[in-house]
C-alpha positions in Angstrom: 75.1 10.6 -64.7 72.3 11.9 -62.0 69.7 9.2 -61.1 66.9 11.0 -59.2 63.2 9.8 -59.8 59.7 9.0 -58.5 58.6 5.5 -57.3 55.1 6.3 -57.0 52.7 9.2 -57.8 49.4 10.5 -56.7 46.9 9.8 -59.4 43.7 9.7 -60.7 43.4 6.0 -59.6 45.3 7.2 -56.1 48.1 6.2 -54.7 50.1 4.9 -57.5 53.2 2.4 -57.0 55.7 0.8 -58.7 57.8 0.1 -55.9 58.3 -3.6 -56.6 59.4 -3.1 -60.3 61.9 0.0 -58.4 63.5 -2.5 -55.8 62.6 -5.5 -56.7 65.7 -5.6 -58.7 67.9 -5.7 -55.6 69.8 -8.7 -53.8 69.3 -7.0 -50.5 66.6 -4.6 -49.1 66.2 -3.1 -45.9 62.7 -2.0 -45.2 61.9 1.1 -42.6 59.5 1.6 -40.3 58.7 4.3 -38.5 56.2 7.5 -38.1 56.7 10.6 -39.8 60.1 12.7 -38.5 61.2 9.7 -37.2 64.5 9.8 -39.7 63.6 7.5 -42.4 64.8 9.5 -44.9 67.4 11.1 -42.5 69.1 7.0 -42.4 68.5 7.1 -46.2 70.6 10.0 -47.0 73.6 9.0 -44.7 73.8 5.7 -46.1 73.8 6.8 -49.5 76.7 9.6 -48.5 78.6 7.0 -47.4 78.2 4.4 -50.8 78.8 7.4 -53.3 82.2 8.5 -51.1 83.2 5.0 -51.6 82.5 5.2 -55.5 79.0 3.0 -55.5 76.4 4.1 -58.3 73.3 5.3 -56.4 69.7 5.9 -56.9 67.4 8.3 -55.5 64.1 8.3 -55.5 61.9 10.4 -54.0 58.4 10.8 -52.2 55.9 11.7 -55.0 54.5 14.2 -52.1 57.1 15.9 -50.6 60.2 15.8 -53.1 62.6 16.8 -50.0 62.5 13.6 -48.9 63.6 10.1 -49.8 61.0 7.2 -50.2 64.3 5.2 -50.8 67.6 4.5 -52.3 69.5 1.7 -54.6 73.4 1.5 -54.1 75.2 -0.5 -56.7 77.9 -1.8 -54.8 81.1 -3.7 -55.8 79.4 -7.6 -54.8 75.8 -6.7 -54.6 72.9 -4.2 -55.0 71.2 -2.9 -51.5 67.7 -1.2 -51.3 66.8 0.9 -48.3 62.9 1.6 -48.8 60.5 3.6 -46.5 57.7 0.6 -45.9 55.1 2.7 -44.4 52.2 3.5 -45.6 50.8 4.5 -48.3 53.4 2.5 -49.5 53.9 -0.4 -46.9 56.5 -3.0 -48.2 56.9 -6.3 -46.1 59.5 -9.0 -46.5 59.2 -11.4 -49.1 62.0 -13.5 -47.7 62.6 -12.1 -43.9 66.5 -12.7 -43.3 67.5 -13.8 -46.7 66.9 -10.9 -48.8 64.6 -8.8 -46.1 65.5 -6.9 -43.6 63.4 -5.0 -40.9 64.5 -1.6 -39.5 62.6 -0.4 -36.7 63.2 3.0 -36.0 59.7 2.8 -33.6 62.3 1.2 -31.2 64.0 4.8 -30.9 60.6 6.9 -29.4 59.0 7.1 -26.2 55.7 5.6 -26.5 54.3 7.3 -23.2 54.9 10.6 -25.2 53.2 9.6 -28.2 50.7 8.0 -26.0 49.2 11.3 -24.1 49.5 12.7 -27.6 47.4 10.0 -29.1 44.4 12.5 -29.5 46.5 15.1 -31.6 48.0 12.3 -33.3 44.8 10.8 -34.6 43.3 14.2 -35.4 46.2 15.3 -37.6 45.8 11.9 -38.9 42.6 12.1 -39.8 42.8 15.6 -41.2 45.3 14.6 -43.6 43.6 11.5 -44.8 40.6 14.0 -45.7 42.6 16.6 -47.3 44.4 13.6 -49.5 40.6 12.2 -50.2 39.8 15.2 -51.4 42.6 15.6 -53.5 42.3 12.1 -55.1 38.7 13.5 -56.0 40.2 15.9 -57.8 42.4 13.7 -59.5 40.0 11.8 -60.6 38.2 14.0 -62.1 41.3 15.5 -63.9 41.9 11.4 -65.5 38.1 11.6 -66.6 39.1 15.2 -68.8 41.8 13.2 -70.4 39.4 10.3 -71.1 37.3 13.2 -73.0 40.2 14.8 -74.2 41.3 11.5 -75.5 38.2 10.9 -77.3 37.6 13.9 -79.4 41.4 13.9 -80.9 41.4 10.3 -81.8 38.7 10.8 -84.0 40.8 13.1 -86.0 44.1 12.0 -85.5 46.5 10.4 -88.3 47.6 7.4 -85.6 48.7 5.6 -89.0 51.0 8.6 -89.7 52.1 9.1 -86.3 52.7 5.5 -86.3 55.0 5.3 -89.2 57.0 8.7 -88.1 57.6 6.3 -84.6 58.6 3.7 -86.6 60.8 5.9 -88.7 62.6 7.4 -85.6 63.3 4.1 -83.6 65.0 2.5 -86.9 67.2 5.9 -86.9 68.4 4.8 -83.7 70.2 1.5 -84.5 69.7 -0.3 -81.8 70.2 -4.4 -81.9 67.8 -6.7 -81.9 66.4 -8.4 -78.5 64.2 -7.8 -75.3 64.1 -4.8 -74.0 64.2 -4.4 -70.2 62.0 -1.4 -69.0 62.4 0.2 -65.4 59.7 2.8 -64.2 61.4 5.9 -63.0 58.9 8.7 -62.7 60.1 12.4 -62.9 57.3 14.2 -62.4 54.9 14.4 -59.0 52.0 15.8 -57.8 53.2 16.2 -54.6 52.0 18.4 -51.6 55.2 21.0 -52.7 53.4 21.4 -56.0 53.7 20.2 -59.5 57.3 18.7 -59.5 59.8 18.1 -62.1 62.6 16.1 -62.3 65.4 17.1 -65.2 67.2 13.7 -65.2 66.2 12.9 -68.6 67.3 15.8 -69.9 70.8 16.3 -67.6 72.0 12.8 -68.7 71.0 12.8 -72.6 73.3 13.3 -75.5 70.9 13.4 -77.5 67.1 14.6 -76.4 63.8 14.7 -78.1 61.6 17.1 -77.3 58.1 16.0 -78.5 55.2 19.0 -78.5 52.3 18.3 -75.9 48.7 19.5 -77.4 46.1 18.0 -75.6 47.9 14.9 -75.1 48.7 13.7 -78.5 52.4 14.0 -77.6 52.1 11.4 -75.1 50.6 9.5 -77.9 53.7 9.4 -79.7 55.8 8.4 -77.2 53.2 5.5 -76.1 54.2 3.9 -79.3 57.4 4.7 -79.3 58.0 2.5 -76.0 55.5 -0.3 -77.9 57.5 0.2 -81.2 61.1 -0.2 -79.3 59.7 -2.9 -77.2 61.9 -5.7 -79.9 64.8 -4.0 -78.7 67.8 -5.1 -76.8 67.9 -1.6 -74.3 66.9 -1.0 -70.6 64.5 1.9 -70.8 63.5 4.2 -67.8 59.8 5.0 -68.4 58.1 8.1 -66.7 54.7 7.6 -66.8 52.1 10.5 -66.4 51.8 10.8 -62.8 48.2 11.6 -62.7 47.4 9.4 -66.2 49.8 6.1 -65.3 48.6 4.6 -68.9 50.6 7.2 -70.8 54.1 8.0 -71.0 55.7 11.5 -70.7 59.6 10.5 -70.6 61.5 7.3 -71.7 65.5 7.3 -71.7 67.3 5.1 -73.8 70.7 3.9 -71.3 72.9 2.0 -73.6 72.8 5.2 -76.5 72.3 7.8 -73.2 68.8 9.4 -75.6 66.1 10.5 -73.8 62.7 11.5 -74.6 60.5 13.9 -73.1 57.1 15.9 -73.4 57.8 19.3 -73.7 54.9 21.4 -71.6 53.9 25.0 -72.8 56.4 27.7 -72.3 54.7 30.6 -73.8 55.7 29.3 -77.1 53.5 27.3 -79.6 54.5 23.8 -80.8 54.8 25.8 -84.4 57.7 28.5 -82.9 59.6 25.6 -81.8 62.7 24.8 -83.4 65.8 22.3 -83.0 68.9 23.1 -81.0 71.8 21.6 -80.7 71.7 17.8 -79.1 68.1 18.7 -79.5 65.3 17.6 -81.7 61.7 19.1 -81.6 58.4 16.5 -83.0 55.2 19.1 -83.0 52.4 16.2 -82.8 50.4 18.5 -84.4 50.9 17.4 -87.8 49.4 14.3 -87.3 46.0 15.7 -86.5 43.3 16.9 -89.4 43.3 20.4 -88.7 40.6 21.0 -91.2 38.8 19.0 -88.8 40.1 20.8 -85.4 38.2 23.7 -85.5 34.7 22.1 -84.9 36.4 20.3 -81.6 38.7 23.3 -80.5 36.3 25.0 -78.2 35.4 21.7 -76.4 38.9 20.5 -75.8 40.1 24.2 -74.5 36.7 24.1 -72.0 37.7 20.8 -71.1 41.8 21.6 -70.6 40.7 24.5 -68.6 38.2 22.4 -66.3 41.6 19.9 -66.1 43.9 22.8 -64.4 41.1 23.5 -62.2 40.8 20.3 -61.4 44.8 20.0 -61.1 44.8 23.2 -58.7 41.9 21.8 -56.7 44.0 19.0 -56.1 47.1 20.8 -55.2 45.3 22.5 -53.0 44.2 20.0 -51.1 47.6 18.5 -50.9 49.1 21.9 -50.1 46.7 21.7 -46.9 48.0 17.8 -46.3 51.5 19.2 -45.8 50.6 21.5 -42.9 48.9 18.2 -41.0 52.2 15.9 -42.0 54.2 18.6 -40.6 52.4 18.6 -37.3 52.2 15.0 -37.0 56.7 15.4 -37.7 57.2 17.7 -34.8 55.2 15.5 -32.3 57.4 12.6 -33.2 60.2 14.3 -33.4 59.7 15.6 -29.7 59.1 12.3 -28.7 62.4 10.5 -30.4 65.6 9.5 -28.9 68.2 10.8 -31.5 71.0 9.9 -29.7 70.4 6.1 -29.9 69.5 6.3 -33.5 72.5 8.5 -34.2 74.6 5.0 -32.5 72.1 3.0 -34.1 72.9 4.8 -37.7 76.6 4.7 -37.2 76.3 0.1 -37.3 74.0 0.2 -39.8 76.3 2.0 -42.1 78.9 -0.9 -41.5 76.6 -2.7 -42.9 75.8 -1.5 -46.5 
């Protein structure tokens, strides 16, 4: 079973976290500091070589904008559970309980300050540059969360949510589960990252069983928002994906103790209506819980309104795309201005460690 997710997104609200839901569930967690190309992720992916060729469980997850690199890892060890989490900003992380469960790794101590200090004007500029290009791009956001609001609003009018609620309840009793609490974990598998629009296939690579539930407009993530409320009496851990850009609504949930996962299917050239079952598969077209007599005096206002959403989205991803050529910048400085040697010695303890 793979575990490789998102801890954070960029959203219509911003920079979305859930990193102490993610790692707050460890006994120990080592929190890095350091500038870009410095090796955070680097001392992430060594360490977590290391735990799997020993047999440890690990999780991956990933930064929400630039899925090639790790915003931080979970081993499952034989006595306890270790978090190594990048705690630089956006998402800065500082100790709760410094020494105890908390640990500080400086990887600042491995540059040459007097290089990054006659650099300091490049630095800041690039720095600057980026922060603009991810303003811009949260402005775009933004705007893409208001569409949905709109979008939300004219299909709720004419939406069955009584019928969509009873076919939720009809499909959690199908799944027998026992009676209890159940434990949610957010573990996001789809970013808006500076790469693009991102997708994880975890759900789908460790289900036995997967539903795929239709999108249109939105009502899909409907379903699976009370799905989650309707399981919630439940004795399961579920891993919840929430819409990266929308983090009130769901787009994944995966069931671990039955290994059944559910995910929104996105359009693949197909309409919700061609789809059909496979095998370990199951298709729910949302569809049929919407008045369609009542559909065609919305229709052109919700296809206006998707289409001002992707423009929105590609505004967005845009100005991310333009982000990644100033983060890359600001890598190559610091990376001219580490000593890799040391932290190569300095990698080689810490792995004695975990």
């Amino acid at each position: 079973m793979q575990h490789r997710y998102f801890a954070a997104s960029n959203s219509s609200e911003g920079f979305k976290s859930y990193f102490s839901d993610v790692f707050g569930r460890v006994d120990r967690l080592y929190i890095i500091k350091g500038g870009p190309g410095t090796g955070k992720s680097s001392l992430m992916k060594k360490t977590a070589a290391v735990a799997e060729a020993r047999g440890d469980r690990v999780e991956y997850y990933f930064c929400s904008s630039d899925h090639e690199s790790l915003d931080g890892v979970i081993i499952f060890g034989e006595n306890d559970t270790v978090g190594i989490v990048d705690g630089t900003a956006p998402h800065v992380v500082e100790p709760n309980c410094p020494g105890a469960v908390d640990e500080i790794v400086n990887l600042g101590e491995f540059w040459n300050s007097s290089i990054l200090h006659e650099q300091k004007n490049e630095i800041c500029a690039l720095n600057n540059k980026k922060s603009a290009a991810y303003r811009r791009a949260y402005s775009y956001l933004r705007s893409c969360g208001n569409l949905r609001a709109v979008t939300d609003s004219l299909l709720f009018k004419i939406t069955d949510m009584q019928k969509l609620r009873m076919a939720v309840e009809r499909l959690a009793r199908s799944l027998e589960l026992q009676d209890g609490e159940m434990k949610t974990i957010p573990a996001l598998t789809r970013a808006i990252a500076m790469t693009g629009n991102v997708k994880l296939d975890t759900f789908e690579q460790n289900s036995k069983k997967l539903w795929r539930v239709g999108d249109f407009y939105g009502v899909g993530q409907w379903f699976l928002d009370e799905l989650v409320k309707c399981l919630n009496q439940n004795n399961v851990t579920a891993r919840l994906s929430f819409d990266p850009i929308n983090s009130s609504h769901i787009e994944g949930a995966f069931l671990e103790e039955i290994a059944c996962g559910f995910i929104i299917s996105k359009p693949d050239g197909k309409s919700d209506d061609e789809r059909e079952d496979f095998e370990g598969e199951k298709f729910i077209n949302p569809k049929r819980f919407v008045h369609t007599e009542n559909l065609r005096e919305i229709r052109g206002e919700l296809r206006y309104a998707a289409r001002l959403y992707q423009d929105c989205l590609d505004g967005a991803l845009h100005a991310l795309s333009e982000a990644k050529v100033y983060h890359f910048l600001l890598e190559d400085v610091y990376k001219h201005a580490m000593h890799f040697g040391a932290l190569t010695e300095f990698t080689k303890e810490f792995l004695k460690k975990i």
